[in-house]
Backbone bond lengths (Angstrom), bond angles and torsions (degrees), N, CA, C in turn:
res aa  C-N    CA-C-N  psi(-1)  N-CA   C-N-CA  omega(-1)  CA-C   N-CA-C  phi
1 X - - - 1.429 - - 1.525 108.32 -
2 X 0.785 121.52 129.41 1.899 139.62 -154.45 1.913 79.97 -83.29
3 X 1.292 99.14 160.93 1.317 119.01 173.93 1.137 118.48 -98.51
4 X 1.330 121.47 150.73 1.568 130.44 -173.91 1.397 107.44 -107.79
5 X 1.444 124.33 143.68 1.626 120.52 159.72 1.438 118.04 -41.84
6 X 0.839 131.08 -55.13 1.192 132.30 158.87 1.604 117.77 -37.08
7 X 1.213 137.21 -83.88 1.432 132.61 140.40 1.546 102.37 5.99
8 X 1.238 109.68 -79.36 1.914 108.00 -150.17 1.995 95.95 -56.59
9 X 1.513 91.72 -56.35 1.713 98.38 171.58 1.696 119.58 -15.73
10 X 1.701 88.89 -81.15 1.332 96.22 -175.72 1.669 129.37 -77.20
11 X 1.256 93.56 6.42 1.827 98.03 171.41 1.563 105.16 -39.16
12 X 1.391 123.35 158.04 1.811 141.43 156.18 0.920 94.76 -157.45
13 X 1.245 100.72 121.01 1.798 132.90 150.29 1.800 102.05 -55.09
14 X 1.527 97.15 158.46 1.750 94.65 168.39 1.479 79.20 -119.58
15 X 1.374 113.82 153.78 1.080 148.21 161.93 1.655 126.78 -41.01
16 X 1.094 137.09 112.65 1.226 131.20 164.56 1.334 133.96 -107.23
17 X 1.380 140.64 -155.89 1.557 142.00 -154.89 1.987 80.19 -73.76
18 X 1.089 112.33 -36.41 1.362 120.61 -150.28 1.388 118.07 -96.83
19 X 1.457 110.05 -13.65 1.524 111.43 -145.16 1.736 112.26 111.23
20 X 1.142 110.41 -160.40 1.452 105.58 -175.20 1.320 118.62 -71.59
21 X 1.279 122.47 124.53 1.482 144.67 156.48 2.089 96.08 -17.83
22 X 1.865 93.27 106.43 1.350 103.63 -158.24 1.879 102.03 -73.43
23 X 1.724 107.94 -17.77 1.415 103.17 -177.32 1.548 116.71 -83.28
24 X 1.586 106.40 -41.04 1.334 96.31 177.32 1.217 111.29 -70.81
25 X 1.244 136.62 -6.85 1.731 116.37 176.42 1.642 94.74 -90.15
26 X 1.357 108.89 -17.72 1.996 91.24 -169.01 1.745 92.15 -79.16
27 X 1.460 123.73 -28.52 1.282 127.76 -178.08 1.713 111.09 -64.99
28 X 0.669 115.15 -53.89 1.519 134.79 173.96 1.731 101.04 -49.43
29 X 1.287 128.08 -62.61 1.227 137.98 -167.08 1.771 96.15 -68.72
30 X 1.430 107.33 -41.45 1.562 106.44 -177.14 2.020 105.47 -61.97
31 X 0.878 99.59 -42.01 1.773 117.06 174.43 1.597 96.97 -51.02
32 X 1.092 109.14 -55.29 2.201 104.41 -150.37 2.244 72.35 -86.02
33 X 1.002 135.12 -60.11 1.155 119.38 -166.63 1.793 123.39 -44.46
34 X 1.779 95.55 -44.33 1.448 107.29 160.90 1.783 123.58 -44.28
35 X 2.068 106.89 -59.10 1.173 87.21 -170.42 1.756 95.69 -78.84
36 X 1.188 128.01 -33.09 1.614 95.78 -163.47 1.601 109.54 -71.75
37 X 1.273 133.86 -10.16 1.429 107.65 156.65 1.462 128.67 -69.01
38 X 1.735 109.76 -1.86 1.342 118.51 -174.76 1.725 98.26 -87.39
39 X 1.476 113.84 -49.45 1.281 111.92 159.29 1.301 140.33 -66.37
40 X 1.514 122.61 -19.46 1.520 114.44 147.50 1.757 119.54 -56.59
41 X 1.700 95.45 -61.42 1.780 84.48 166.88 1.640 136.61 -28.87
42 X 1.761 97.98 -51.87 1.439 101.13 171.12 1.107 119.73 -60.36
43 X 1.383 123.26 -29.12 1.628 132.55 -151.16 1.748 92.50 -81.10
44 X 1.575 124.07 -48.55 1.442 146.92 159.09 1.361 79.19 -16.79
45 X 1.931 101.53 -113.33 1.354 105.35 -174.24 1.447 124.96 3.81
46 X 1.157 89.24 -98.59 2.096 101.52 -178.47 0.977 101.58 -22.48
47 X 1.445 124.12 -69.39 1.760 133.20 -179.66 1.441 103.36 -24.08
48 X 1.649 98.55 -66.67 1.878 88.96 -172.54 1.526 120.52 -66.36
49 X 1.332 110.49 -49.06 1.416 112.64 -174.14 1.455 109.03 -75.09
50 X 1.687 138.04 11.63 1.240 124.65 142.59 1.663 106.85 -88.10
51 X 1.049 118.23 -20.35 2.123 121.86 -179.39 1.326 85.48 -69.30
52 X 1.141 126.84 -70.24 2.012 121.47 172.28 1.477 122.08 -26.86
53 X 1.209 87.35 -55.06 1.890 99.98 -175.60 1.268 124.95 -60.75
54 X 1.643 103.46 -31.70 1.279 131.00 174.90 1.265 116.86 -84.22
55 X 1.490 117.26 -54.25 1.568 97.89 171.54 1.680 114.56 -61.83
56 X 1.165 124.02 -31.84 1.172 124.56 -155.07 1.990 93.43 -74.17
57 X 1.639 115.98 -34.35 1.174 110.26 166.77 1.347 125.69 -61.05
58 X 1.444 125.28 -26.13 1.123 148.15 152.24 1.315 142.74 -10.01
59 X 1.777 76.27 -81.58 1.771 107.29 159.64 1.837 115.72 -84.52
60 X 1.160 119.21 -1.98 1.158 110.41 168.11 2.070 124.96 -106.56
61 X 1.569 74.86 -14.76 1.929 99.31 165.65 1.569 106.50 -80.09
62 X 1.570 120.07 -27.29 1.314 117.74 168.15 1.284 116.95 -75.38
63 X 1.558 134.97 -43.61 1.178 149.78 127.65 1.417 111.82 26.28
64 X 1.793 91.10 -85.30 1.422 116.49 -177.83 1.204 123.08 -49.83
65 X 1.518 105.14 -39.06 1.886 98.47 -160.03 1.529 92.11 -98.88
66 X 1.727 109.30 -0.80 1.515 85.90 165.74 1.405 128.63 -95.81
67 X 1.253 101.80 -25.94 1.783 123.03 138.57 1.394 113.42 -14.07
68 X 1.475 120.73 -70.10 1.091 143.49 -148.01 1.847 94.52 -73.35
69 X 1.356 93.70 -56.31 1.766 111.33 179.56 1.131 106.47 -49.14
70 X 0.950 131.95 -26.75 1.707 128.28 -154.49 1.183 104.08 -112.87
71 X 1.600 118.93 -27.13 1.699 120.68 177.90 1.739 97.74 -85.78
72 X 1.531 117.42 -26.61 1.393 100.61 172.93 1.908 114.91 -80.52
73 X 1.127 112.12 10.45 1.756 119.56 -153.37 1.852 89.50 -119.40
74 X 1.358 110.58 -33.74 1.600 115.04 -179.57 1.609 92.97 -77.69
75 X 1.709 111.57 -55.62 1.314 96.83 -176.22 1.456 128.59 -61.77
76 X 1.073 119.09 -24.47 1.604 118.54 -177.65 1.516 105.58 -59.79
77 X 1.636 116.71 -51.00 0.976 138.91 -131.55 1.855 87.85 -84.09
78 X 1.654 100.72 -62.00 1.495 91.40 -177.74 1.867 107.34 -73.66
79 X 1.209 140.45 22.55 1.373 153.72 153.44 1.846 98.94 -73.48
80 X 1.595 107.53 -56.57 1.043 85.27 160.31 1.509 177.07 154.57
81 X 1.660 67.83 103.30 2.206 113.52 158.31 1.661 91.07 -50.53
82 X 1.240 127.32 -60.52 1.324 135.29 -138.29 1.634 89.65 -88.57
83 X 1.286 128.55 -36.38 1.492 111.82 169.99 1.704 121.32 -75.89
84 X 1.392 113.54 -13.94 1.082 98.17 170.71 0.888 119.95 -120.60
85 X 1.572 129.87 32.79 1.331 144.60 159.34 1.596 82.19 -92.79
86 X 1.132 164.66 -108.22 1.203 155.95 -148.98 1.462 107.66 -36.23
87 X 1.021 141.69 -22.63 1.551 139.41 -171.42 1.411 92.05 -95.42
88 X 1.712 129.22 -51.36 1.606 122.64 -166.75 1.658 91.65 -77.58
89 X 1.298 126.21 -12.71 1.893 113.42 -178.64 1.539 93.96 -74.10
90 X 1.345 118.09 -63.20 1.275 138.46 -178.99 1.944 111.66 -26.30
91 X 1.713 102.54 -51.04 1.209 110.53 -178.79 1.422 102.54 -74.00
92 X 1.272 130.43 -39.65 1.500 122.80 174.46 1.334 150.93 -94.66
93 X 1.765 84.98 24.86 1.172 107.24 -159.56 2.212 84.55 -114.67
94 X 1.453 101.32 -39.62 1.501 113.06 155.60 1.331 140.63 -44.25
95 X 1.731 86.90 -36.41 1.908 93.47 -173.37 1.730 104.35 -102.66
96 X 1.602 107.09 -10.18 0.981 116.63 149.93 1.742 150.54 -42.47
97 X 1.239 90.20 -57.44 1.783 130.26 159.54 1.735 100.84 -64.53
98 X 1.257 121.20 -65.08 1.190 106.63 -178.71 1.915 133.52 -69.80
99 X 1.750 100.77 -27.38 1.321 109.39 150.60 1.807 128.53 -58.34
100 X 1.531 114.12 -19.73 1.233 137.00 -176.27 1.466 90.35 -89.33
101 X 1.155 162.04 -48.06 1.229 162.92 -78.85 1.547 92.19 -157.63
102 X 0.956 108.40 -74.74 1.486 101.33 167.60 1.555 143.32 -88.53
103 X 1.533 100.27 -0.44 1.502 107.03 133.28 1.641 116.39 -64.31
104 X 1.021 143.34 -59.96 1.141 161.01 161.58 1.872 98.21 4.37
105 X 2.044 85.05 -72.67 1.208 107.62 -161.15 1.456 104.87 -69.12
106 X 1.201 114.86 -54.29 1.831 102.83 -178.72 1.690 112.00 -69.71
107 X 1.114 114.35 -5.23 1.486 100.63 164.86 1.885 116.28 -75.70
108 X 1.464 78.63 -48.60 1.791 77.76 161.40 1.146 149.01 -55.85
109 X 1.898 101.38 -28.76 1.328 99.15 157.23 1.447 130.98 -113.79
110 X 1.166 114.08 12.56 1.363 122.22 137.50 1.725 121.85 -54.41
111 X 1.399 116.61 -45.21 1.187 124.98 -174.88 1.754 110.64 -74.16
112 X 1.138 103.28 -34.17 1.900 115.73 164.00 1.523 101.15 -68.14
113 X 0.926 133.34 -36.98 1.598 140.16 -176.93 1.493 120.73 -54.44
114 X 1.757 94.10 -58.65 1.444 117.90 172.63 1.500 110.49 -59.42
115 X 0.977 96.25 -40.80 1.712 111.56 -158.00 1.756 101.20 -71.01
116 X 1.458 116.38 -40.84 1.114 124.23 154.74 1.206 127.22 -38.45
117 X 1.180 114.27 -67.13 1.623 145.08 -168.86 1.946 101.86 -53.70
118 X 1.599 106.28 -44.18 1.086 120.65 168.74 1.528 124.13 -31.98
119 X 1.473 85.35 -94.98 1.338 100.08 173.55 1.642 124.53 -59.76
120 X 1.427 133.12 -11.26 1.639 138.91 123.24 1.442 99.04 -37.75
121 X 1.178 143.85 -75.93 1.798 131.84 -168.29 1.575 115.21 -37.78
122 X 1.919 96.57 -61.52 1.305 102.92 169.41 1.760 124.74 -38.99
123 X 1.423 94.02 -64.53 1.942 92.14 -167.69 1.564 104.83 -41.72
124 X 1.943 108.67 -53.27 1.168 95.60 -173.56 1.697 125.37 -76.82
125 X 1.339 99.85 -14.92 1.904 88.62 169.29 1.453 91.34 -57.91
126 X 1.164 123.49 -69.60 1.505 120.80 -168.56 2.077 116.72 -33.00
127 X 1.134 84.03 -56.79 1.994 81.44 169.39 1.347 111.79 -43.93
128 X 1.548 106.70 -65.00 1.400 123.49 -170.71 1.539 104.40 -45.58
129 X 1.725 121.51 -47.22 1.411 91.13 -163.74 1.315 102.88 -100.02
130 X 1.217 123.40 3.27 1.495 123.43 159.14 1.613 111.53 -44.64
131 X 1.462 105.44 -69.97 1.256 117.33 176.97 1.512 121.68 -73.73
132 X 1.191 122.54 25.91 1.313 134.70 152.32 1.284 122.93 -104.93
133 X 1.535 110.08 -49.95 1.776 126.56 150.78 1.321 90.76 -30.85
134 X 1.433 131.25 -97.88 1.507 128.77 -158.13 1.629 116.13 -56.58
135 X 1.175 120.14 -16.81 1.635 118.10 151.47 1.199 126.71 -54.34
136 X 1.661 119.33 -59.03 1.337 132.06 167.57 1.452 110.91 -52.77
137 X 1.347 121.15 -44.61 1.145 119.91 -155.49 2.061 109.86 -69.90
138 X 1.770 90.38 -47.61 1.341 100.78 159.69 1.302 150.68 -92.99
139 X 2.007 86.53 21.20 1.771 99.22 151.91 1.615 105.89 -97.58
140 X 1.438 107.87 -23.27 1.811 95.17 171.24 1.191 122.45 -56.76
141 X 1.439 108.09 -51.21 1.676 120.99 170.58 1.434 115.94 -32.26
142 X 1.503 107.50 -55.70 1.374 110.61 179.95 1.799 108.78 -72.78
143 X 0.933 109.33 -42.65 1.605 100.03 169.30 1.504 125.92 -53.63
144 X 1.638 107.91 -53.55 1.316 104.78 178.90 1.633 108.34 -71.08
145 X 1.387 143.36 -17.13 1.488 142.26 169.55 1.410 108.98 -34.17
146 X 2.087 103.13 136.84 1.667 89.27 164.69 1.629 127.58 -63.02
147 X 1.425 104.99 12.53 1.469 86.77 -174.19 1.556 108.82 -73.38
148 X 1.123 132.20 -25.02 1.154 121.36 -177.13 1.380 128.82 -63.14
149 X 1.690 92.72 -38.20 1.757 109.80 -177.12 1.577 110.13 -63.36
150 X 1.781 108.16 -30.15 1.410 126.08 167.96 1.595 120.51 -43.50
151 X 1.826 100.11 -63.26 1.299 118.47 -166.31 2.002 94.33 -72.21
152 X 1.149 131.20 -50.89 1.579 126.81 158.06 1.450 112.36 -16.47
153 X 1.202 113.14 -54.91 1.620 118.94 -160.79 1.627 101.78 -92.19
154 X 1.037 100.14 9.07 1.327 95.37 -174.98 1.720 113.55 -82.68
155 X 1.435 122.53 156.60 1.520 94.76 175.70 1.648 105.02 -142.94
156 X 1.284 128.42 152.99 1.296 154.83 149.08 1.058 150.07 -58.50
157 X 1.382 136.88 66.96 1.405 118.04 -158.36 1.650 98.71 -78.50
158 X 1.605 91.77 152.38 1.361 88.80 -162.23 1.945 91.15 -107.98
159 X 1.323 126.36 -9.19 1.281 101.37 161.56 1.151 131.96 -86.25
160 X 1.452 98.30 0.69 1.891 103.06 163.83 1.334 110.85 -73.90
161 X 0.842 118.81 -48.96 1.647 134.20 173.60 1.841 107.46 -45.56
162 X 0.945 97.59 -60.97 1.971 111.09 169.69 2.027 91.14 -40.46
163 X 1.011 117.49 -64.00 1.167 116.52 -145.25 1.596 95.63 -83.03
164 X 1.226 144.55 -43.12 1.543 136.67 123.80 1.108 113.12 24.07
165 X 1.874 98.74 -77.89 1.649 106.96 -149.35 1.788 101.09 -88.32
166 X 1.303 104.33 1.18 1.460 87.18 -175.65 1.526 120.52 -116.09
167 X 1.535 110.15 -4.86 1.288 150.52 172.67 2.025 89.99 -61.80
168 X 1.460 94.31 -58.20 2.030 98.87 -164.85 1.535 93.80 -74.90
169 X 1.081 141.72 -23.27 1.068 126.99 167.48 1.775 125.04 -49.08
170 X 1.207 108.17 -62.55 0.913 113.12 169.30 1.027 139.71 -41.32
Protein backbone atom coordinates (compact mmCIF):
# COMPACT_ATOMS: atom_id res chain seq x y z
CA UNK A 1 0.00 0.00 0.00
CA UNK A 2 1.78 3.20 -1.36
CA UNK A 3 2.22 5.91 1.22
CA UNK A 4 0.35 8.98 1.83
CA UNK A 5 1.73 12.58 2.72
CA UNK A 6 0.23 12.34 5.57
CA UNK A 7 1.85 8.86 6.36
CA UNK A 8 5.43 10.20 5.43
CA UNK A 9 4.50 13.40 7.83
CA UNK A 10 3.52 11.53 10.65
CA UNK A 11 6.16 8.77 10.61
CA UNK A 12 8.35 8.42 14.38
CA UNK A 13 11.19 6.54 14.60
CA UNK A 14 11.72 5.02 18.25
CA UNK A 15 14.87 5.81 19.44
CA UNK A 16 17.94 3.73 19.72
CA UNK A 17 21.54 3.30 21.52
CA UNK A 18 22.26 5.86 18.71
CA UNK A 19 19.41 7.87 17.83
CA UNK A 20 16.94 6.46 15.46
CA UNK A 21 16.70 2.79 14.84
CA UNK A 22 19.12 2.89 11.59
CA UNK A 23 16.82 -0.02 9.81
CA UNK A 24 13.53 1.25 10.21
CA UNK A 25 14.40 4.62 8.80
CA UNK A 26 16.57 2.83 5.91
CA UNK A 27 13.20 0.60 5.64
CA UNK A 28 10.91 3.37 5.64
CA UNK A 29 13.10 5.43 3.12
CA UNK A 30 13.19 2.09 0.95
CA UNK A 31 9.11 2.34 1.11
CA UNK A 32 8.76 6.35 0.18
CA UNK A 33 11.63 5.55 -2.60
CA UNK A 34 9.49 2.48 -3.79
CA UNK A 35 6.19 4.41 -3.92
CA UNK A 36 7.60 7.62 -5.45
CA UNK A 37 9.28 5.73 -8.21
CA UNK A 38 5.82 4.09 -8.51
CA UNK A 39 4.50 7.64 -8.79
CA UNK A 40 7.03 9.04 -11.11
CA UNK A 41 6.30 5.93 -13.33
CA UNK A 42 2.63 6.82 -13.14
CA UNK A 43 3.31 10.45 -13.52
CA UNK A 44 5.46 9.07 -17.05
CA UNK A 45 2.38 7.33 -18.05
CA UNK A 46 -0.15 10.18 -17.65
CA UNK A 47 2.59 12.34 -19.22
CA UNK A 48 2.41 10.14 -22.28
CA UNK A 49 -1.10 9.20 -22.54
CA UNK A 50 -2.13 12.98 -22.02
CA UNK A 51 0.89 13.93 -25.09
CA UNK A 52 -1.40 11.09 -26.92
CA UNK A 53 -4.58 12.53 -25.87
CA UNK A 54 -3.42 15.72 -26.87
CA UNK A 55 -2.02 15.18 -30.05
CA UNK A 56 -4.72 12.98 -30.97
CA UNK A 57 -7.04 16.16 -29.83
CA UNK A 58 -4.90 18.00 -32.04
CA UNK A 59 -5.19 16.08 -34.99
CA UNK A 60 -8.79 15.80 -34.60
CA UNK A 61 -9.16 19.80 -33.80
CA UNK A 62 -7.24 19.94 -37.17
CA UNK A 63 -9.79 17.57 -38.55
CA UNK A 64 -12.42 19.85 -37.48
CA UNK A 65 -11.51 23.17 -38.71
CA UNK A 66 -10.80 21.44 -41.81
CA UNK A 67 -14.17 19.98 -41.73
CA UNK A 68 -15.38 23.21 -40.90
CA UNK A 69 -13.37 24.81 -44.07
CA UNK A 70 -14.73 22.65 -46.45
CA UNK A 71 -18.46 22.86 -45.21
CA UNK A 72 -17.86 26.70 -45.41
CA UNK A 73 -15.99 26.17 -49.13
CA UNK A 74 -19.08 23.61 -50.25
CA UNK A 75 -21.30 26.27 -48.89
CA UNK A 76 -20.05 29.26 -50.68
CA UNK A 77 -19.54 27.32 -53.63
CA UNK A 78 -23.09 25.77 -53.93
CA UNK A 79 -24.28 29.71 -52.85
CA UNK A 80 -22.66 30.11 -55.86
CA UNK A 81 -23.94 27.35 -58.30
CA UNK A 82 -27.27 28.59 -56.90
CA UNK A 83 -26.64 32.31 -57.90
CA UNK A 84 -25.82 31.57 -61.16
CA UNK A 85 -28.26 29.11 -61.86
CA UNK A 86 -30.75 31.98 -61.12
CA UNK A 87 -28.95 34.51 -63.41
CA UNK A 88 -28.58 31.60 -66.46
CA UNK A 89 -32.72 30.81 -65.55
CA UNK A 90 -33.17 34.52 -65.58
CA UNK A 91 -31.23 34.73 -69.03
CA UNK A 92 -33.49 31.99 -70.42
CA UNK A 93 -36.25 32.76 -69.18
CA UNK A 94 -35.45 36.43 -71.19
CA UNK A 95 -34.45 34.99 -74.43
CA UNK A 96 -37.37 33.06 -73.95
CA UNK A 97 -39.90 36.00 -73.76
CA UNK A 98 -38.14 37.49 -76.55
CA UNK A 99 -38.20 34.23 -78.80
CA UNK A 100 -42.06 34.25 -77.63
CA UNK A 101 -42.29 37.85 -78.69
CA UNK A 102 -41.40 37.43 -81.93
CA UNK A 103 -43.06 34.37 -82.52
CA UNK A 104 -45.94 36.28 -81.28
CA UNK A 105 -45.12 38.96 -83.74
CA UNK A 106 -44.68 37.05 -87.01
CA UNK A 107 -47.64 35.07 -86.31
CA UNK A 108 -49.42 38.22 -86.25
CA UNK A 109 -48.23 39.30 -89.17
CA UNK A 110 -48.55 36.48 -91.03
CA UNK A 111 -52.10 36.33 -89.70
CA UNK A 112 -52.65 40.21 -91.02
CA UNK A 113 -51.13 38.79 -94.25
CA UNK A 114 -53.57 35.97 -94.59
CA UNK A 115 -56.25 37.97 -93.54
CA UNK A 116 -55.36 40.31 -96.35
CA UNK A 117 -54.80 37.80 -98.89
CA UNK A 118 -58.41 36.73 -97.90
CA UNK A 119 -60.38 39.24 -98.50
CA UNK A 120 -58.17 39.80 -102.12
CA UNK A 121 -59.72 36.01 -102.83
CA UNK A 122 -63.06 37.28 -101.84
CA UNK A 123 -63.30 40.60 -104.09
CA UNK A 124 -62.02 38.51 -106.83
CA UNK A 125 -64.29 35.38 -106.35
CA UNK A 126 -66.77 38.12 -106.24
CA UNK A 127 -65.60 39.69 -109.81
CA UNK A 128 -65.22 36.29 -111.08
CA UNK A 129 -68.72 35.25 -110.36
CA UNK A 130 -70.12 38.44 -111.27
CA UNK A 131 -68.56 38.02 -114.53
CA UNK A 132 -69.64 34.58 -114.93
CA UNK A 133 -73.31 35.51 -113.79
CA UNK A 134 -73.12 38.00 -116.76
CA UNK A 135 -71.64 35.22 -119.06
CA UNK A 136 -74.37 32.81 -118.25
CA UNK A 137 -76.75 35.31 -118.16
CA UNK A 138 -75.78 36.47 -121.76
CA UNK A 139 -75.66 33.02 -123.07
CA UNK A 140 -79.38 32.71 -121.82
CA UNK A 141 -80.22 35.86 -123.58
CA UNK A 142 -78.84 34.47 -126.59
CA UNK A 143 -80.64 31.23 -126.13
CA UNK A 144 -83.89 32.53 -125.15
CA UNK A 145 -83.64 35.26 -128.47
CA UNK A 146 -86.03 34.81 -131.45
CA UNK A 147 -83.16 34.17 -133.37
CA UNK A 148 -83.17 30.73 -132.74
CA UNK A 149 -86.93 30.09 -133.15
CA UNK A 150 -86.00 32.03 -136.60
CA UNK A 151 -82.98 29.87 -137.52
CA UNK A 152 -85.60 26.51 -136.57
CA UNK A 153 -88.00 27.77 -139.13
CA UNK A 154 -85.65 28.15 -141.37
CA UNK A 155 -85.52 25.64 -144.31
CA UNK A 156 -83.11 23.82 -146.79
CA UNK A 157 -83.71 22.25 -149.77
CA UNK A 158 -81.63 19.57 -149.76
CA UNK A 159 -81.60 18.90 -153.61
CA UNK A 160 -80.26 22.20 -154.10
CA UNK A 161 -77.68 21.45 -151.82
CA UNK A 162 -77.04 17.89 -153.78
CA UNK A 163 -76.51 19.96 -156.77
CA UNK A 164 -73.94 22.39 -154.82
CA UNK A 165 -72.07 19.54 -153.64
CA UNK A 166 -71.70 17.92 -156.83
CA UNK A 167 -71.20 20.95 -159.05
CA UNK A 168 -67.68 21.55 -156.42
CA UNK A 169 -66.71 18.33 -157.12
CA UNK A 170 -66.11 18.69 -160.34
Amino acid sequence: MPLSPLDIHNKEFSRGFRGYNEDEVNEFLEQVIKDFELLIKDKKELEEKLKSSSERVGHFTTIEMTLQKSIMVAQEAAEELRRNSQKEAKLIVKEAEKNADRVVNEALTKARRISVEIDDLKKQSKVFRNRFKMLVEAQLDLINTDDWDHLMQYEVDVTELSRIGTSEED
